[in-house]
C-alpha atoms as one frame of an Amber mdcrd trajectory, in Angstrom:
protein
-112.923  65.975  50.503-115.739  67.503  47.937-117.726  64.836  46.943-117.129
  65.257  43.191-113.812  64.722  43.763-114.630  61.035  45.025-116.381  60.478
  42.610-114.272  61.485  39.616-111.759  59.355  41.239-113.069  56.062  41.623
-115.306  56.367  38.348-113.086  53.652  36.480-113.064  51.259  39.125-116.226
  50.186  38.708-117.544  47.309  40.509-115.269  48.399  43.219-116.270  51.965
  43.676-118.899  51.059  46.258-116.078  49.355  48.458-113.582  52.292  48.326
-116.603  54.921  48.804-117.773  53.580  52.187-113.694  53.008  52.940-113.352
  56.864  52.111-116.454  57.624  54.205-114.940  55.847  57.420-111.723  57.513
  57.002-113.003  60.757  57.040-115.300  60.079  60.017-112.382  58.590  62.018
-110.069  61.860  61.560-113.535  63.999  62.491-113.289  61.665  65.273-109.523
  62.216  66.542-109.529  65.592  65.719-112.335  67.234  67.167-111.434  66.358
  70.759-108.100  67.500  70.050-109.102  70.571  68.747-110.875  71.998  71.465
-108.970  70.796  74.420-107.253  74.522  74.909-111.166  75.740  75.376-111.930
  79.262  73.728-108.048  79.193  71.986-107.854  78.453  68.022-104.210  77.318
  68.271-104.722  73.711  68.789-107.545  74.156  65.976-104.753  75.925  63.720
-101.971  73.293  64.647-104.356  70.567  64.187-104.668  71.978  60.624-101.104
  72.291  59.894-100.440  68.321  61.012-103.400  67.064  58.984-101.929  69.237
  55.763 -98.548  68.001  56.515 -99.359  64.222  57.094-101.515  64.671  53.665
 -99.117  65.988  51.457 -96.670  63.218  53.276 -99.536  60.700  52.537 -99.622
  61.711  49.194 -95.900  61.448  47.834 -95.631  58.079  49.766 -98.836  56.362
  47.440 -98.301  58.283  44.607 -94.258  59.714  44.543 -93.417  62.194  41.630
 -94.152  60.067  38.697 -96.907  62.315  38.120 -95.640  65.401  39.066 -95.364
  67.494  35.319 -92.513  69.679  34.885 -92.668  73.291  33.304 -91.471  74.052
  30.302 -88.140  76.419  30.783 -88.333  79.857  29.348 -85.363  81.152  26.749
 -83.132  83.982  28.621
């Protein structure tokens, strides 16, 4: 995750940025963690590499409508036939 993005985020928090920085910093070194291993177990194949990707994406965007649902999802305005 870019770093600006972080920090855009947790700007109105405050006195608890700090907290959820270093949280955000461990969760991203953990997944580093369990996915590089898994990544390269095939040896010279980028499969496991490309499935890896597509279950981190997936458990994301899973992630993501579990915290935050569709209350913030904005619709598009329809266009007259």
């Amino acid at each position: 995750m870019p770093s600006n993005s972080v920090a855009l985020a947790l700007g109105p928090h405050g006195a608890d940025a700090g907290t959820a920085s270093a949280l955000i910093g461990v969760i991203q070194f953990l997944i580093g963690a369990i996915a590089a291993p898994l990544a390269g177990v095939a040896g010279e194949s980028a499969v496991p590499m490309a499935i890896g990707m597509l279950a981190f994406s997936g458990a994301s965007l899973l992630t993501l409508r579990a915290l935050v649902g569709r209350s913030h999802v904005v619709e598009q305005p329809r266009q007259a036939a």
